[in-house]
C-alpha positions in Angstrom: -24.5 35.1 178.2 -21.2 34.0 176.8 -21.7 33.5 173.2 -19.2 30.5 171.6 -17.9 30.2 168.4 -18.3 26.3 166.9 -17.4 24.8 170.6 -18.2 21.4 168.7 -16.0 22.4 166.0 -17.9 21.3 163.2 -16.9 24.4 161.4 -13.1 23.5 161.2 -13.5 19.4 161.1 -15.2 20.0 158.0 -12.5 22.7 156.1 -10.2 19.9 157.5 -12.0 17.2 155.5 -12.0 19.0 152.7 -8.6 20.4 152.4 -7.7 17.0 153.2 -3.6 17.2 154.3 -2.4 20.0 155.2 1.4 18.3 155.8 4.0 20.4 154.0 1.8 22.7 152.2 1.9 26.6 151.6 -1.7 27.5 152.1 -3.4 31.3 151.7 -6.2 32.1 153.7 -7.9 34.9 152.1 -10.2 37.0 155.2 -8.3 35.6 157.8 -10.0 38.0 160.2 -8.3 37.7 163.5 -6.9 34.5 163.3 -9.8 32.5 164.9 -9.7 29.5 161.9 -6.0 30.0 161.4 -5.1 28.5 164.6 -6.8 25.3 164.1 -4.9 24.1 161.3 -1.8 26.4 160.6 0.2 24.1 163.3 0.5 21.2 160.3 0.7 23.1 157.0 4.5 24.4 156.3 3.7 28.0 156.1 0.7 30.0 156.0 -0.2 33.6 154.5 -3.7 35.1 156.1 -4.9 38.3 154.1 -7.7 40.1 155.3 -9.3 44.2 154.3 -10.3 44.5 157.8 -6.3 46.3 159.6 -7.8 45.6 163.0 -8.7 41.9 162.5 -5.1 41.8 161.0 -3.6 43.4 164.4 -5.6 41.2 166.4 -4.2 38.4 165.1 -0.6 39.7 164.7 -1.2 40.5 168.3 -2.4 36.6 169.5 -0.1 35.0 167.1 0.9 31.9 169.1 4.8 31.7 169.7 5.1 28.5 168.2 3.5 29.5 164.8 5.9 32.6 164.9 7.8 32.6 161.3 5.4 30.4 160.0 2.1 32.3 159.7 2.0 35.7 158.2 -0.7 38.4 158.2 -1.3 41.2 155.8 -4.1 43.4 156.0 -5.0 43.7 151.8 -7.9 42.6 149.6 -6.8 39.2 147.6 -6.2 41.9 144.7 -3.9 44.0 146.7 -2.1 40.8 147.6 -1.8 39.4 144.1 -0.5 42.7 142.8 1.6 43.5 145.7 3.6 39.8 145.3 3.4 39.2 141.7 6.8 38.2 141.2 7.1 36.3 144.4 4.0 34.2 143.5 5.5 33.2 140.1 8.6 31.7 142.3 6.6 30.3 144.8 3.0 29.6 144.0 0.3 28.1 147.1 -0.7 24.7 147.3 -3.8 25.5 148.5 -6.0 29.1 148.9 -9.3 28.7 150.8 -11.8 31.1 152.0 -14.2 31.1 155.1 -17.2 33.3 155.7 -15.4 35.9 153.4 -17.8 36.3 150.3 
């Protein structure tokens, strides 16, 4: 049996309704995993950063990164502390609109 993740996608109709637009914003992902989420809505926000512990979730979706999202959607395999320490001074400069996390407690 083929096993299919949210083939109705209820999952990603409701982060949609509650991030509301996505037009023009910098959003941060925080356990991207490998990307699954990230293609359903990366396409409108301006740029994207997806973090994630896990390096082989990260590679996977380095690896499937679709062409068009190329330059606009970056991965880093980090913890959200990692992240915040590693880009401290960039994040002063250039803060998110929005950060969100899915199944990642």
């Amino acid at each position: 049996m083929t096993v299919q993740l949210d083939p109705e996608q209820v999952e990603i109709n409701l982060l949609k309704d509650y991030m509301g637009s996505l037009v023009d914003k910098r959003i941060l992902e925080i356990g991207c995993g490998n990307g699954r989420l990230t293609w359903t809505y990366a396409g409108q926000a301006f740029q994207v950063v997806g973090i994630d512990p896990k390096a082989e979730a990260i590679t996977d979706a380095i690896e499937n990164l679709p062409k068009s999202m190329q330059g606009k959607v970056d991965f880093e395999a980090c913890t959200l502390e990692e992240y915040a320490n590693q880009h401290y001074e960039a994040m002063r400069h250039k803060k998110f609109d929005l950060a969100f996390l899915s199944w990642s407690l």
